[in-house]
C-alpha positions as CSV (number, residue, x, y, z in Angstrom):
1,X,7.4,-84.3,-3.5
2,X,10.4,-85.9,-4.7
3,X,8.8,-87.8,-7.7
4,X,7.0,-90.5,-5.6
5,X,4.1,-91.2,-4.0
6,X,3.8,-93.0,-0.6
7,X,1.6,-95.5,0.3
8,X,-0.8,-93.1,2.1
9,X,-1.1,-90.9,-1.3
10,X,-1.7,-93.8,-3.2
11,X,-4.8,-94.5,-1.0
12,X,-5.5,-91.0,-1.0
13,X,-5.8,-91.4,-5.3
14,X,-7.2,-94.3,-5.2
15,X,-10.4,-92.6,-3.1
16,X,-10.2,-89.2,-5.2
17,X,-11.0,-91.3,-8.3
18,X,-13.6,-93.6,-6.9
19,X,-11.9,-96.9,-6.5
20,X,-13.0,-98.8,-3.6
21,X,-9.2,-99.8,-2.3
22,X,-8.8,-101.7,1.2
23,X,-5.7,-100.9,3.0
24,X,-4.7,-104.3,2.2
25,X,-5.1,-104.1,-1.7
26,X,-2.9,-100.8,-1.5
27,X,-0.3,-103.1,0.1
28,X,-0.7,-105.4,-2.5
29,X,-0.3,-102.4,-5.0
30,X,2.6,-100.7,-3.3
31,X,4.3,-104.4,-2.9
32,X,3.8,-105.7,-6.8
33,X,4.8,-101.7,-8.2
34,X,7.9,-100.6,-5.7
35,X,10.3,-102.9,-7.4
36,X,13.3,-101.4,-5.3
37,X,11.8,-102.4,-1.9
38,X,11.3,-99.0,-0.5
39,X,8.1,-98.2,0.5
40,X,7.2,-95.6,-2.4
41,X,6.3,-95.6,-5.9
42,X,9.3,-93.7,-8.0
43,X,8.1,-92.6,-11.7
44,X,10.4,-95.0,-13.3
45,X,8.2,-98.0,-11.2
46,X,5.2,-96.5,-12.2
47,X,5.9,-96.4,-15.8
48,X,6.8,-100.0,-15.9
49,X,3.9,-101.1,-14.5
50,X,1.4,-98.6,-16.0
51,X,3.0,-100.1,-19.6
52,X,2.0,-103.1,-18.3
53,X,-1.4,-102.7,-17.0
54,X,-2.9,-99.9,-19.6
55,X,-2.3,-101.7,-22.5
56,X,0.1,-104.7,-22.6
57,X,0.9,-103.5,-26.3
58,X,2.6,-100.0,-24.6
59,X,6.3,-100.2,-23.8
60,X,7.8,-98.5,-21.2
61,X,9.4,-95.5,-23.7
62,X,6.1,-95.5,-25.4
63,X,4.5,-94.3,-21.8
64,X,7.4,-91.9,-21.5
65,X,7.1,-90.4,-24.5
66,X,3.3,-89.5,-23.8
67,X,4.2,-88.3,-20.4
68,X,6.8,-86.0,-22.0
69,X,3.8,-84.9,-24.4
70,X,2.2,-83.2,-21.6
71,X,5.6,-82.0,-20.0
72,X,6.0,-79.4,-22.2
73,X,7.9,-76.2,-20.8
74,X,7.8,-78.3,-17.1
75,X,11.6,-79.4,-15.7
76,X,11.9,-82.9,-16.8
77,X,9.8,-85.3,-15.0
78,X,6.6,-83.1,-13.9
79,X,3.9,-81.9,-15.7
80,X,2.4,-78.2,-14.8
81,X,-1.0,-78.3,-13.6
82,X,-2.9,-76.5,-16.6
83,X,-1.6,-78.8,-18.7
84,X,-2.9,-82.0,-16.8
85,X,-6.4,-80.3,-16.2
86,X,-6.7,-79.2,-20.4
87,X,-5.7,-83.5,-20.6
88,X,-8.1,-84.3,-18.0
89,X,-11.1,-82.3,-20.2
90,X,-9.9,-83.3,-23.7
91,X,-8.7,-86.9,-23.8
92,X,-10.2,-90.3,-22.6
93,X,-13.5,-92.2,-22.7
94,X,-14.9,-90.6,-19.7
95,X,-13.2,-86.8,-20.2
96,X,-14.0,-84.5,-16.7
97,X,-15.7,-80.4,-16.7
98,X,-13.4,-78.0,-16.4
99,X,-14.5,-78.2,-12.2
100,X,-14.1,-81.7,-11.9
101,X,-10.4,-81.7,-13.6
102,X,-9.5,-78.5,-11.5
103,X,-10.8,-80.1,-8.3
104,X,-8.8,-83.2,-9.0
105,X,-5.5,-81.5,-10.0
106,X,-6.1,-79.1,-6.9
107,X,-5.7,-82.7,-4.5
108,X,-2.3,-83.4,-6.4
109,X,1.3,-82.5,-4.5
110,X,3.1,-79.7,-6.4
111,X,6.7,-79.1,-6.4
């Protein structure tokens, strides 16, 4: 992966986490986040919107600089795989078992 996700991986996600998406709404999705008209989702779009949509109050270097909080020792841009499954346990209102956050991680593209 070059640090996008298609259209197909996007539906793939979208079923992996239990959202009912037709092919149609991923359209929707891919057409309202892929601001430069090329059929993927590049990090930078998916910040932007992801400000937008989490919490209105989030800026786009606010979202950064939590991404880069799980970075840690990755290359810039990527987040290493124990590091997203530890999140995946610890943080949120609905936090995953150890299985669930591995299984999920496992269904991710690694570079």
């Amino acid at each position: 992966g070059g640090g996008s996700i298609t259209k197909e991986e996007l539906g793939e996600l979208m079923d992996t986490l239990g959202i009912d998406a037709s092919p149609e709404e991923v359209d929707l999705m891919i057409r309202e986040i892929d601001q430069d008209g090329n059929g993927t989702i590049d990090f930078e779009e998916f910040v932007a919107v992801m400000s937008r949509k989490v919490n209105a109050t989030y800026s786009a270097q606010q979202v950064k600089q939590a991404f880069k909080v799980f970075e840690g020792s990755a290359p810039p841009g990527y987040v290493k795989a124990e590091a997203l499954t530890r999140a995946l346990c610890t943080y949120g209102v609905e936090k995953l078992t150890l299985d669930q956050a591995t299984d999920l991680v496992a269904q991710l593209e690694t570079d």
